[in-house]
C-alpha positions in Angstrom: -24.0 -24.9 -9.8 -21.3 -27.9 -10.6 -20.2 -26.3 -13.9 -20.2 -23.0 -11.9 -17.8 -24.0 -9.0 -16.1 -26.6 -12.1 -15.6 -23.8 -14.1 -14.4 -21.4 -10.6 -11.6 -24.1 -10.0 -10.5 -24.8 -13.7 -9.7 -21.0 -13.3 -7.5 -20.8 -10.3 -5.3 -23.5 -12.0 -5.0 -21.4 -15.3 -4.1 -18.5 -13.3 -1.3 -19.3 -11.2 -0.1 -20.7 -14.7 -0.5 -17.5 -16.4 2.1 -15.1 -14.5 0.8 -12.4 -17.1 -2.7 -12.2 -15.7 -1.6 -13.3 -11.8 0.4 -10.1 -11.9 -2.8 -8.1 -12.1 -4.0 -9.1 -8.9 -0.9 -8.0 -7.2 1.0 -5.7 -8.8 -1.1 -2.3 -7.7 -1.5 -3.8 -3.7 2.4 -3.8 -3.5 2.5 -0.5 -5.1 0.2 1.2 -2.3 1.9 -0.8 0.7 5.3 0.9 -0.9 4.4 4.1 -1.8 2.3 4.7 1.5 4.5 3.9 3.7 7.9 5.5 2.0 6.7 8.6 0.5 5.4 11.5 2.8 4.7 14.9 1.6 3.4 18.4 3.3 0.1 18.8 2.2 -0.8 15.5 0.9 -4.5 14.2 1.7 -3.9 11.0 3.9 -4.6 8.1 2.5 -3.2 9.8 -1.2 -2.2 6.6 -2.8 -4.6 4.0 -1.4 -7.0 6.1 -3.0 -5.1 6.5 -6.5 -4.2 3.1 -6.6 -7.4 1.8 -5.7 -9.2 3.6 -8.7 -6.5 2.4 -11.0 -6.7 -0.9 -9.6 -10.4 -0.9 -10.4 -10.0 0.2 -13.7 -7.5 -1.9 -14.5 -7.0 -5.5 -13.3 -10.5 -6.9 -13.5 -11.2 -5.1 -17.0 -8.1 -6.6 -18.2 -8.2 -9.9 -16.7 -11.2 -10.7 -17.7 -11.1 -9.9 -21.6 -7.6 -11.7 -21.5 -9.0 -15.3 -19.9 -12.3 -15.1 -22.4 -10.5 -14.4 -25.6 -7.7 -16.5 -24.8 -9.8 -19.6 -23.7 -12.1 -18.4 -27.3 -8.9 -18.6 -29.9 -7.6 -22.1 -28.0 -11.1 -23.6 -28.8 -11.4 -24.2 -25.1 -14.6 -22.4 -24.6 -16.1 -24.5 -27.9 -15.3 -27.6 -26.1 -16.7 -26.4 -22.9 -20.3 -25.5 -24.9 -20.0 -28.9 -26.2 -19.8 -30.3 -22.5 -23.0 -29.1 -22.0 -21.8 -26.0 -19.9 -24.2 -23.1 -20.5 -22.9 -19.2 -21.8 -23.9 -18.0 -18.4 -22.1 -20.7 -16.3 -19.1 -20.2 -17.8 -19.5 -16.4 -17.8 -20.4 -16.5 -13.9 -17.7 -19.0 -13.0 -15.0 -17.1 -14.8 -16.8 -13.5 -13.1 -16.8 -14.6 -9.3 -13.7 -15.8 -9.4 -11.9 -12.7 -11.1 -14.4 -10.7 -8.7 -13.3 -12.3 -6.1 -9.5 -12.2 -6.0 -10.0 -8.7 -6.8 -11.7 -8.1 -4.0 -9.0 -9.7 -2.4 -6.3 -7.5 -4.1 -8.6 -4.8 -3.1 -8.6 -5.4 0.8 -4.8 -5.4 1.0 -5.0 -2.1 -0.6 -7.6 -0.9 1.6 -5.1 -2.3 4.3 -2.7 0.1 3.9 -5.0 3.3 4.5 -5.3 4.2 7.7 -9.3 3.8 7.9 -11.8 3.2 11.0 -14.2 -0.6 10.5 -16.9 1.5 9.0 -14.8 3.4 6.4 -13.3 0.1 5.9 -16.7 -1.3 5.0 -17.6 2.1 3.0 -14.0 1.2 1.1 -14.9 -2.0 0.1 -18.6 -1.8 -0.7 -17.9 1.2 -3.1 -14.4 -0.9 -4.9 -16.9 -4.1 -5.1 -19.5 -2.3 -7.2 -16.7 -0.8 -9.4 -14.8 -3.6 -9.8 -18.6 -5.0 -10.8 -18.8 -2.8 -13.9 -15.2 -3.7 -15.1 -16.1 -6.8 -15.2 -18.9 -6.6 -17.1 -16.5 -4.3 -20.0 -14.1 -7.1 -19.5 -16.1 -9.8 -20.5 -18.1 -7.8 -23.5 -14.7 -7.3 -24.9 -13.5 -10.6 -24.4 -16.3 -11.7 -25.8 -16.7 -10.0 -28.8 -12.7 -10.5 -29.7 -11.3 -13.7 -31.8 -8.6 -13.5 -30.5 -6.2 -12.3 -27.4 -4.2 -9.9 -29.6 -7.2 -8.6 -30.7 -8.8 -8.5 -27.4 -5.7 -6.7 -26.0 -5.6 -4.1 -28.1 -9.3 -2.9 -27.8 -8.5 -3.3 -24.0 -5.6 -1.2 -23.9 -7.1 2.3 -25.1 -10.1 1.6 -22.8 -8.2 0.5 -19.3 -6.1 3.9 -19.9 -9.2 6.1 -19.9 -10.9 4.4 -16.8 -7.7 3.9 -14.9 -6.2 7.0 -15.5 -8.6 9.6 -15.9 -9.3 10.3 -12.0 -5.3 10.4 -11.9 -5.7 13.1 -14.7 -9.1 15.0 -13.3 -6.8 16.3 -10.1 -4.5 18.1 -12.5 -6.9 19.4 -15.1 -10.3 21.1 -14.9 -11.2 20.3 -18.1 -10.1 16.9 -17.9 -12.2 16.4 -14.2 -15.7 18.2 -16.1 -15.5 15.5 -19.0 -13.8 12.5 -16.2 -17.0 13.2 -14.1 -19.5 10.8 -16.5 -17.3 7.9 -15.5 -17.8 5.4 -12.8 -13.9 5.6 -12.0 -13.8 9.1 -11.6 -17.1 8.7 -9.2 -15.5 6.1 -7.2 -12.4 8.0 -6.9 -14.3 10.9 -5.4 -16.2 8.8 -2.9 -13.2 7.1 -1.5 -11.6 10.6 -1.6 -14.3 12.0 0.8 -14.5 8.2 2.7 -14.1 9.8 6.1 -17.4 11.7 5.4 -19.3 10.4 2.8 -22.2 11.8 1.4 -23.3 10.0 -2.1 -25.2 12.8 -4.0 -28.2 11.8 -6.3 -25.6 12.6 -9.3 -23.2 10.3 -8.0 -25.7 7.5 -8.1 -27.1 8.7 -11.4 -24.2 8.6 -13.2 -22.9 5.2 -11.4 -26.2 3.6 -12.3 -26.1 5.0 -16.4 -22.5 3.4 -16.5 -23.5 -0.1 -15.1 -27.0 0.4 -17.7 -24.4 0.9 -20.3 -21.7 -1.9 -19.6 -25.0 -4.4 -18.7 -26.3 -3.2 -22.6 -22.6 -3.7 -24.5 -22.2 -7.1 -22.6 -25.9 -8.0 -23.4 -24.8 -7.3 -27.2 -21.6 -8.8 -27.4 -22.9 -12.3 -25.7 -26.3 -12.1 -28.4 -23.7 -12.1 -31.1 -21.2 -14.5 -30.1 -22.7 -17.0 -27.9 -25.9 -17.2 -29.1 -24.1 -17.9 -32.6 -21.4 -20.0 -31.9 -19.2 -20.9 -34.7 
């Protein structure tokens, strides 16, 4: 638990060091304070860009964040020297994955802030971002993991942030798009929050929910056999 909350702490330092992956945590709340409360069209569903932003959010910072601090940490040799401290693969991975979890939870409840919710859909909000944000982190870290290097790291993350943060955005604007987005866990938190105000999680939902978490628990599983259980 030491090297946990030792490894939690180390974090917060790097990160308000690192402007490139602070800006992750903040950059998407400010967008949905500014676009709620400036643009106003007939027609749109309330709460338009709390919702949008949200799911990007989601599939965005935490994926991103958390490939960037592993492989960054593995090409500096910092994460060698921390195995040779006697901190364990899984301490380092949980320290590094409740703090990202947890700021974007914060980032999270300031976007949740600008929806105009009731305390229960607030809850139903956060519960269904916290399990998403869950599975991001998991891609995250099996990326990170498997890259040597923050470049490389980077550029698998890239292609795969764009897909989960933008195919919900894409799914309202194409039905062919929406039939194929419907297998992701972004697109099935995008449609809960959408129907927040009278939620009713389907067995499909949960299905398909529970399949990606299976599948992003099994490419993390992989990527950490490889790596940490063969360090170089």
């Amino acid at each position: 638990m030491n090297n946990i909350k030792a490894i939690f702490k180390k974090q917060v330092k790097d990160t308000i060091k690192n402007k490139t992956i602070f800006i992750q945590f903040i950059m998407f709340p400010i967008f949905t304070l500014i676009m709620s409360n400036s643009i106003k069209i007939e027609g749109m569903p309330e709460n338009f860009f709390v919702n949008l932003f949200a799911t990007m959010y989601i599939g965005m910072a935490p994926l991103t964040s958390m490939a960037a601090i592993i492989s960054e940490e593995k090409e500096k040799n910092t994460l060698r020297v921390l195995m040779m401290s006697n901190v364990k693969p899984y301490e380092y991975l949980l320290g590094i994955g409740i703090y990202v979890w947890s700021i974007c939870i914060m980032g999270a409840s300031f976007i949740c802030a600008a929806g105009n919710y009731s305390m229960q859909e607030r809850l139903a909000f956060m519960g269904i971002v916290a399990v998403g944000i869950l599975i991001s982190l998991l891609i995250g870290a099996a990326i990170g993991t498997c890259s040597t290097t923050q470049m490389m790291a980077t550029s698998i993350t890239l292609p795969v942030m764009m897909v989960f943060a933008f195919l919900p955005m894409l799914s309202l604007f194409n039905e062919t798009i929406a039939k194929i987005a419907k297998f992701s866990y972004s697109q099935q938190i995008s449609l809960m929050l959408a129907q927040i105000s009278n939620l009713d999680i389907r067995m499909e939902t949960v299905c398909i929910i529970a399949v990606n978490i299976i599948l992003s628990v099994i490419f993390f599983t992989a990527a950490y056999r490889i790596d940490f259980s063969h360090p170089k």
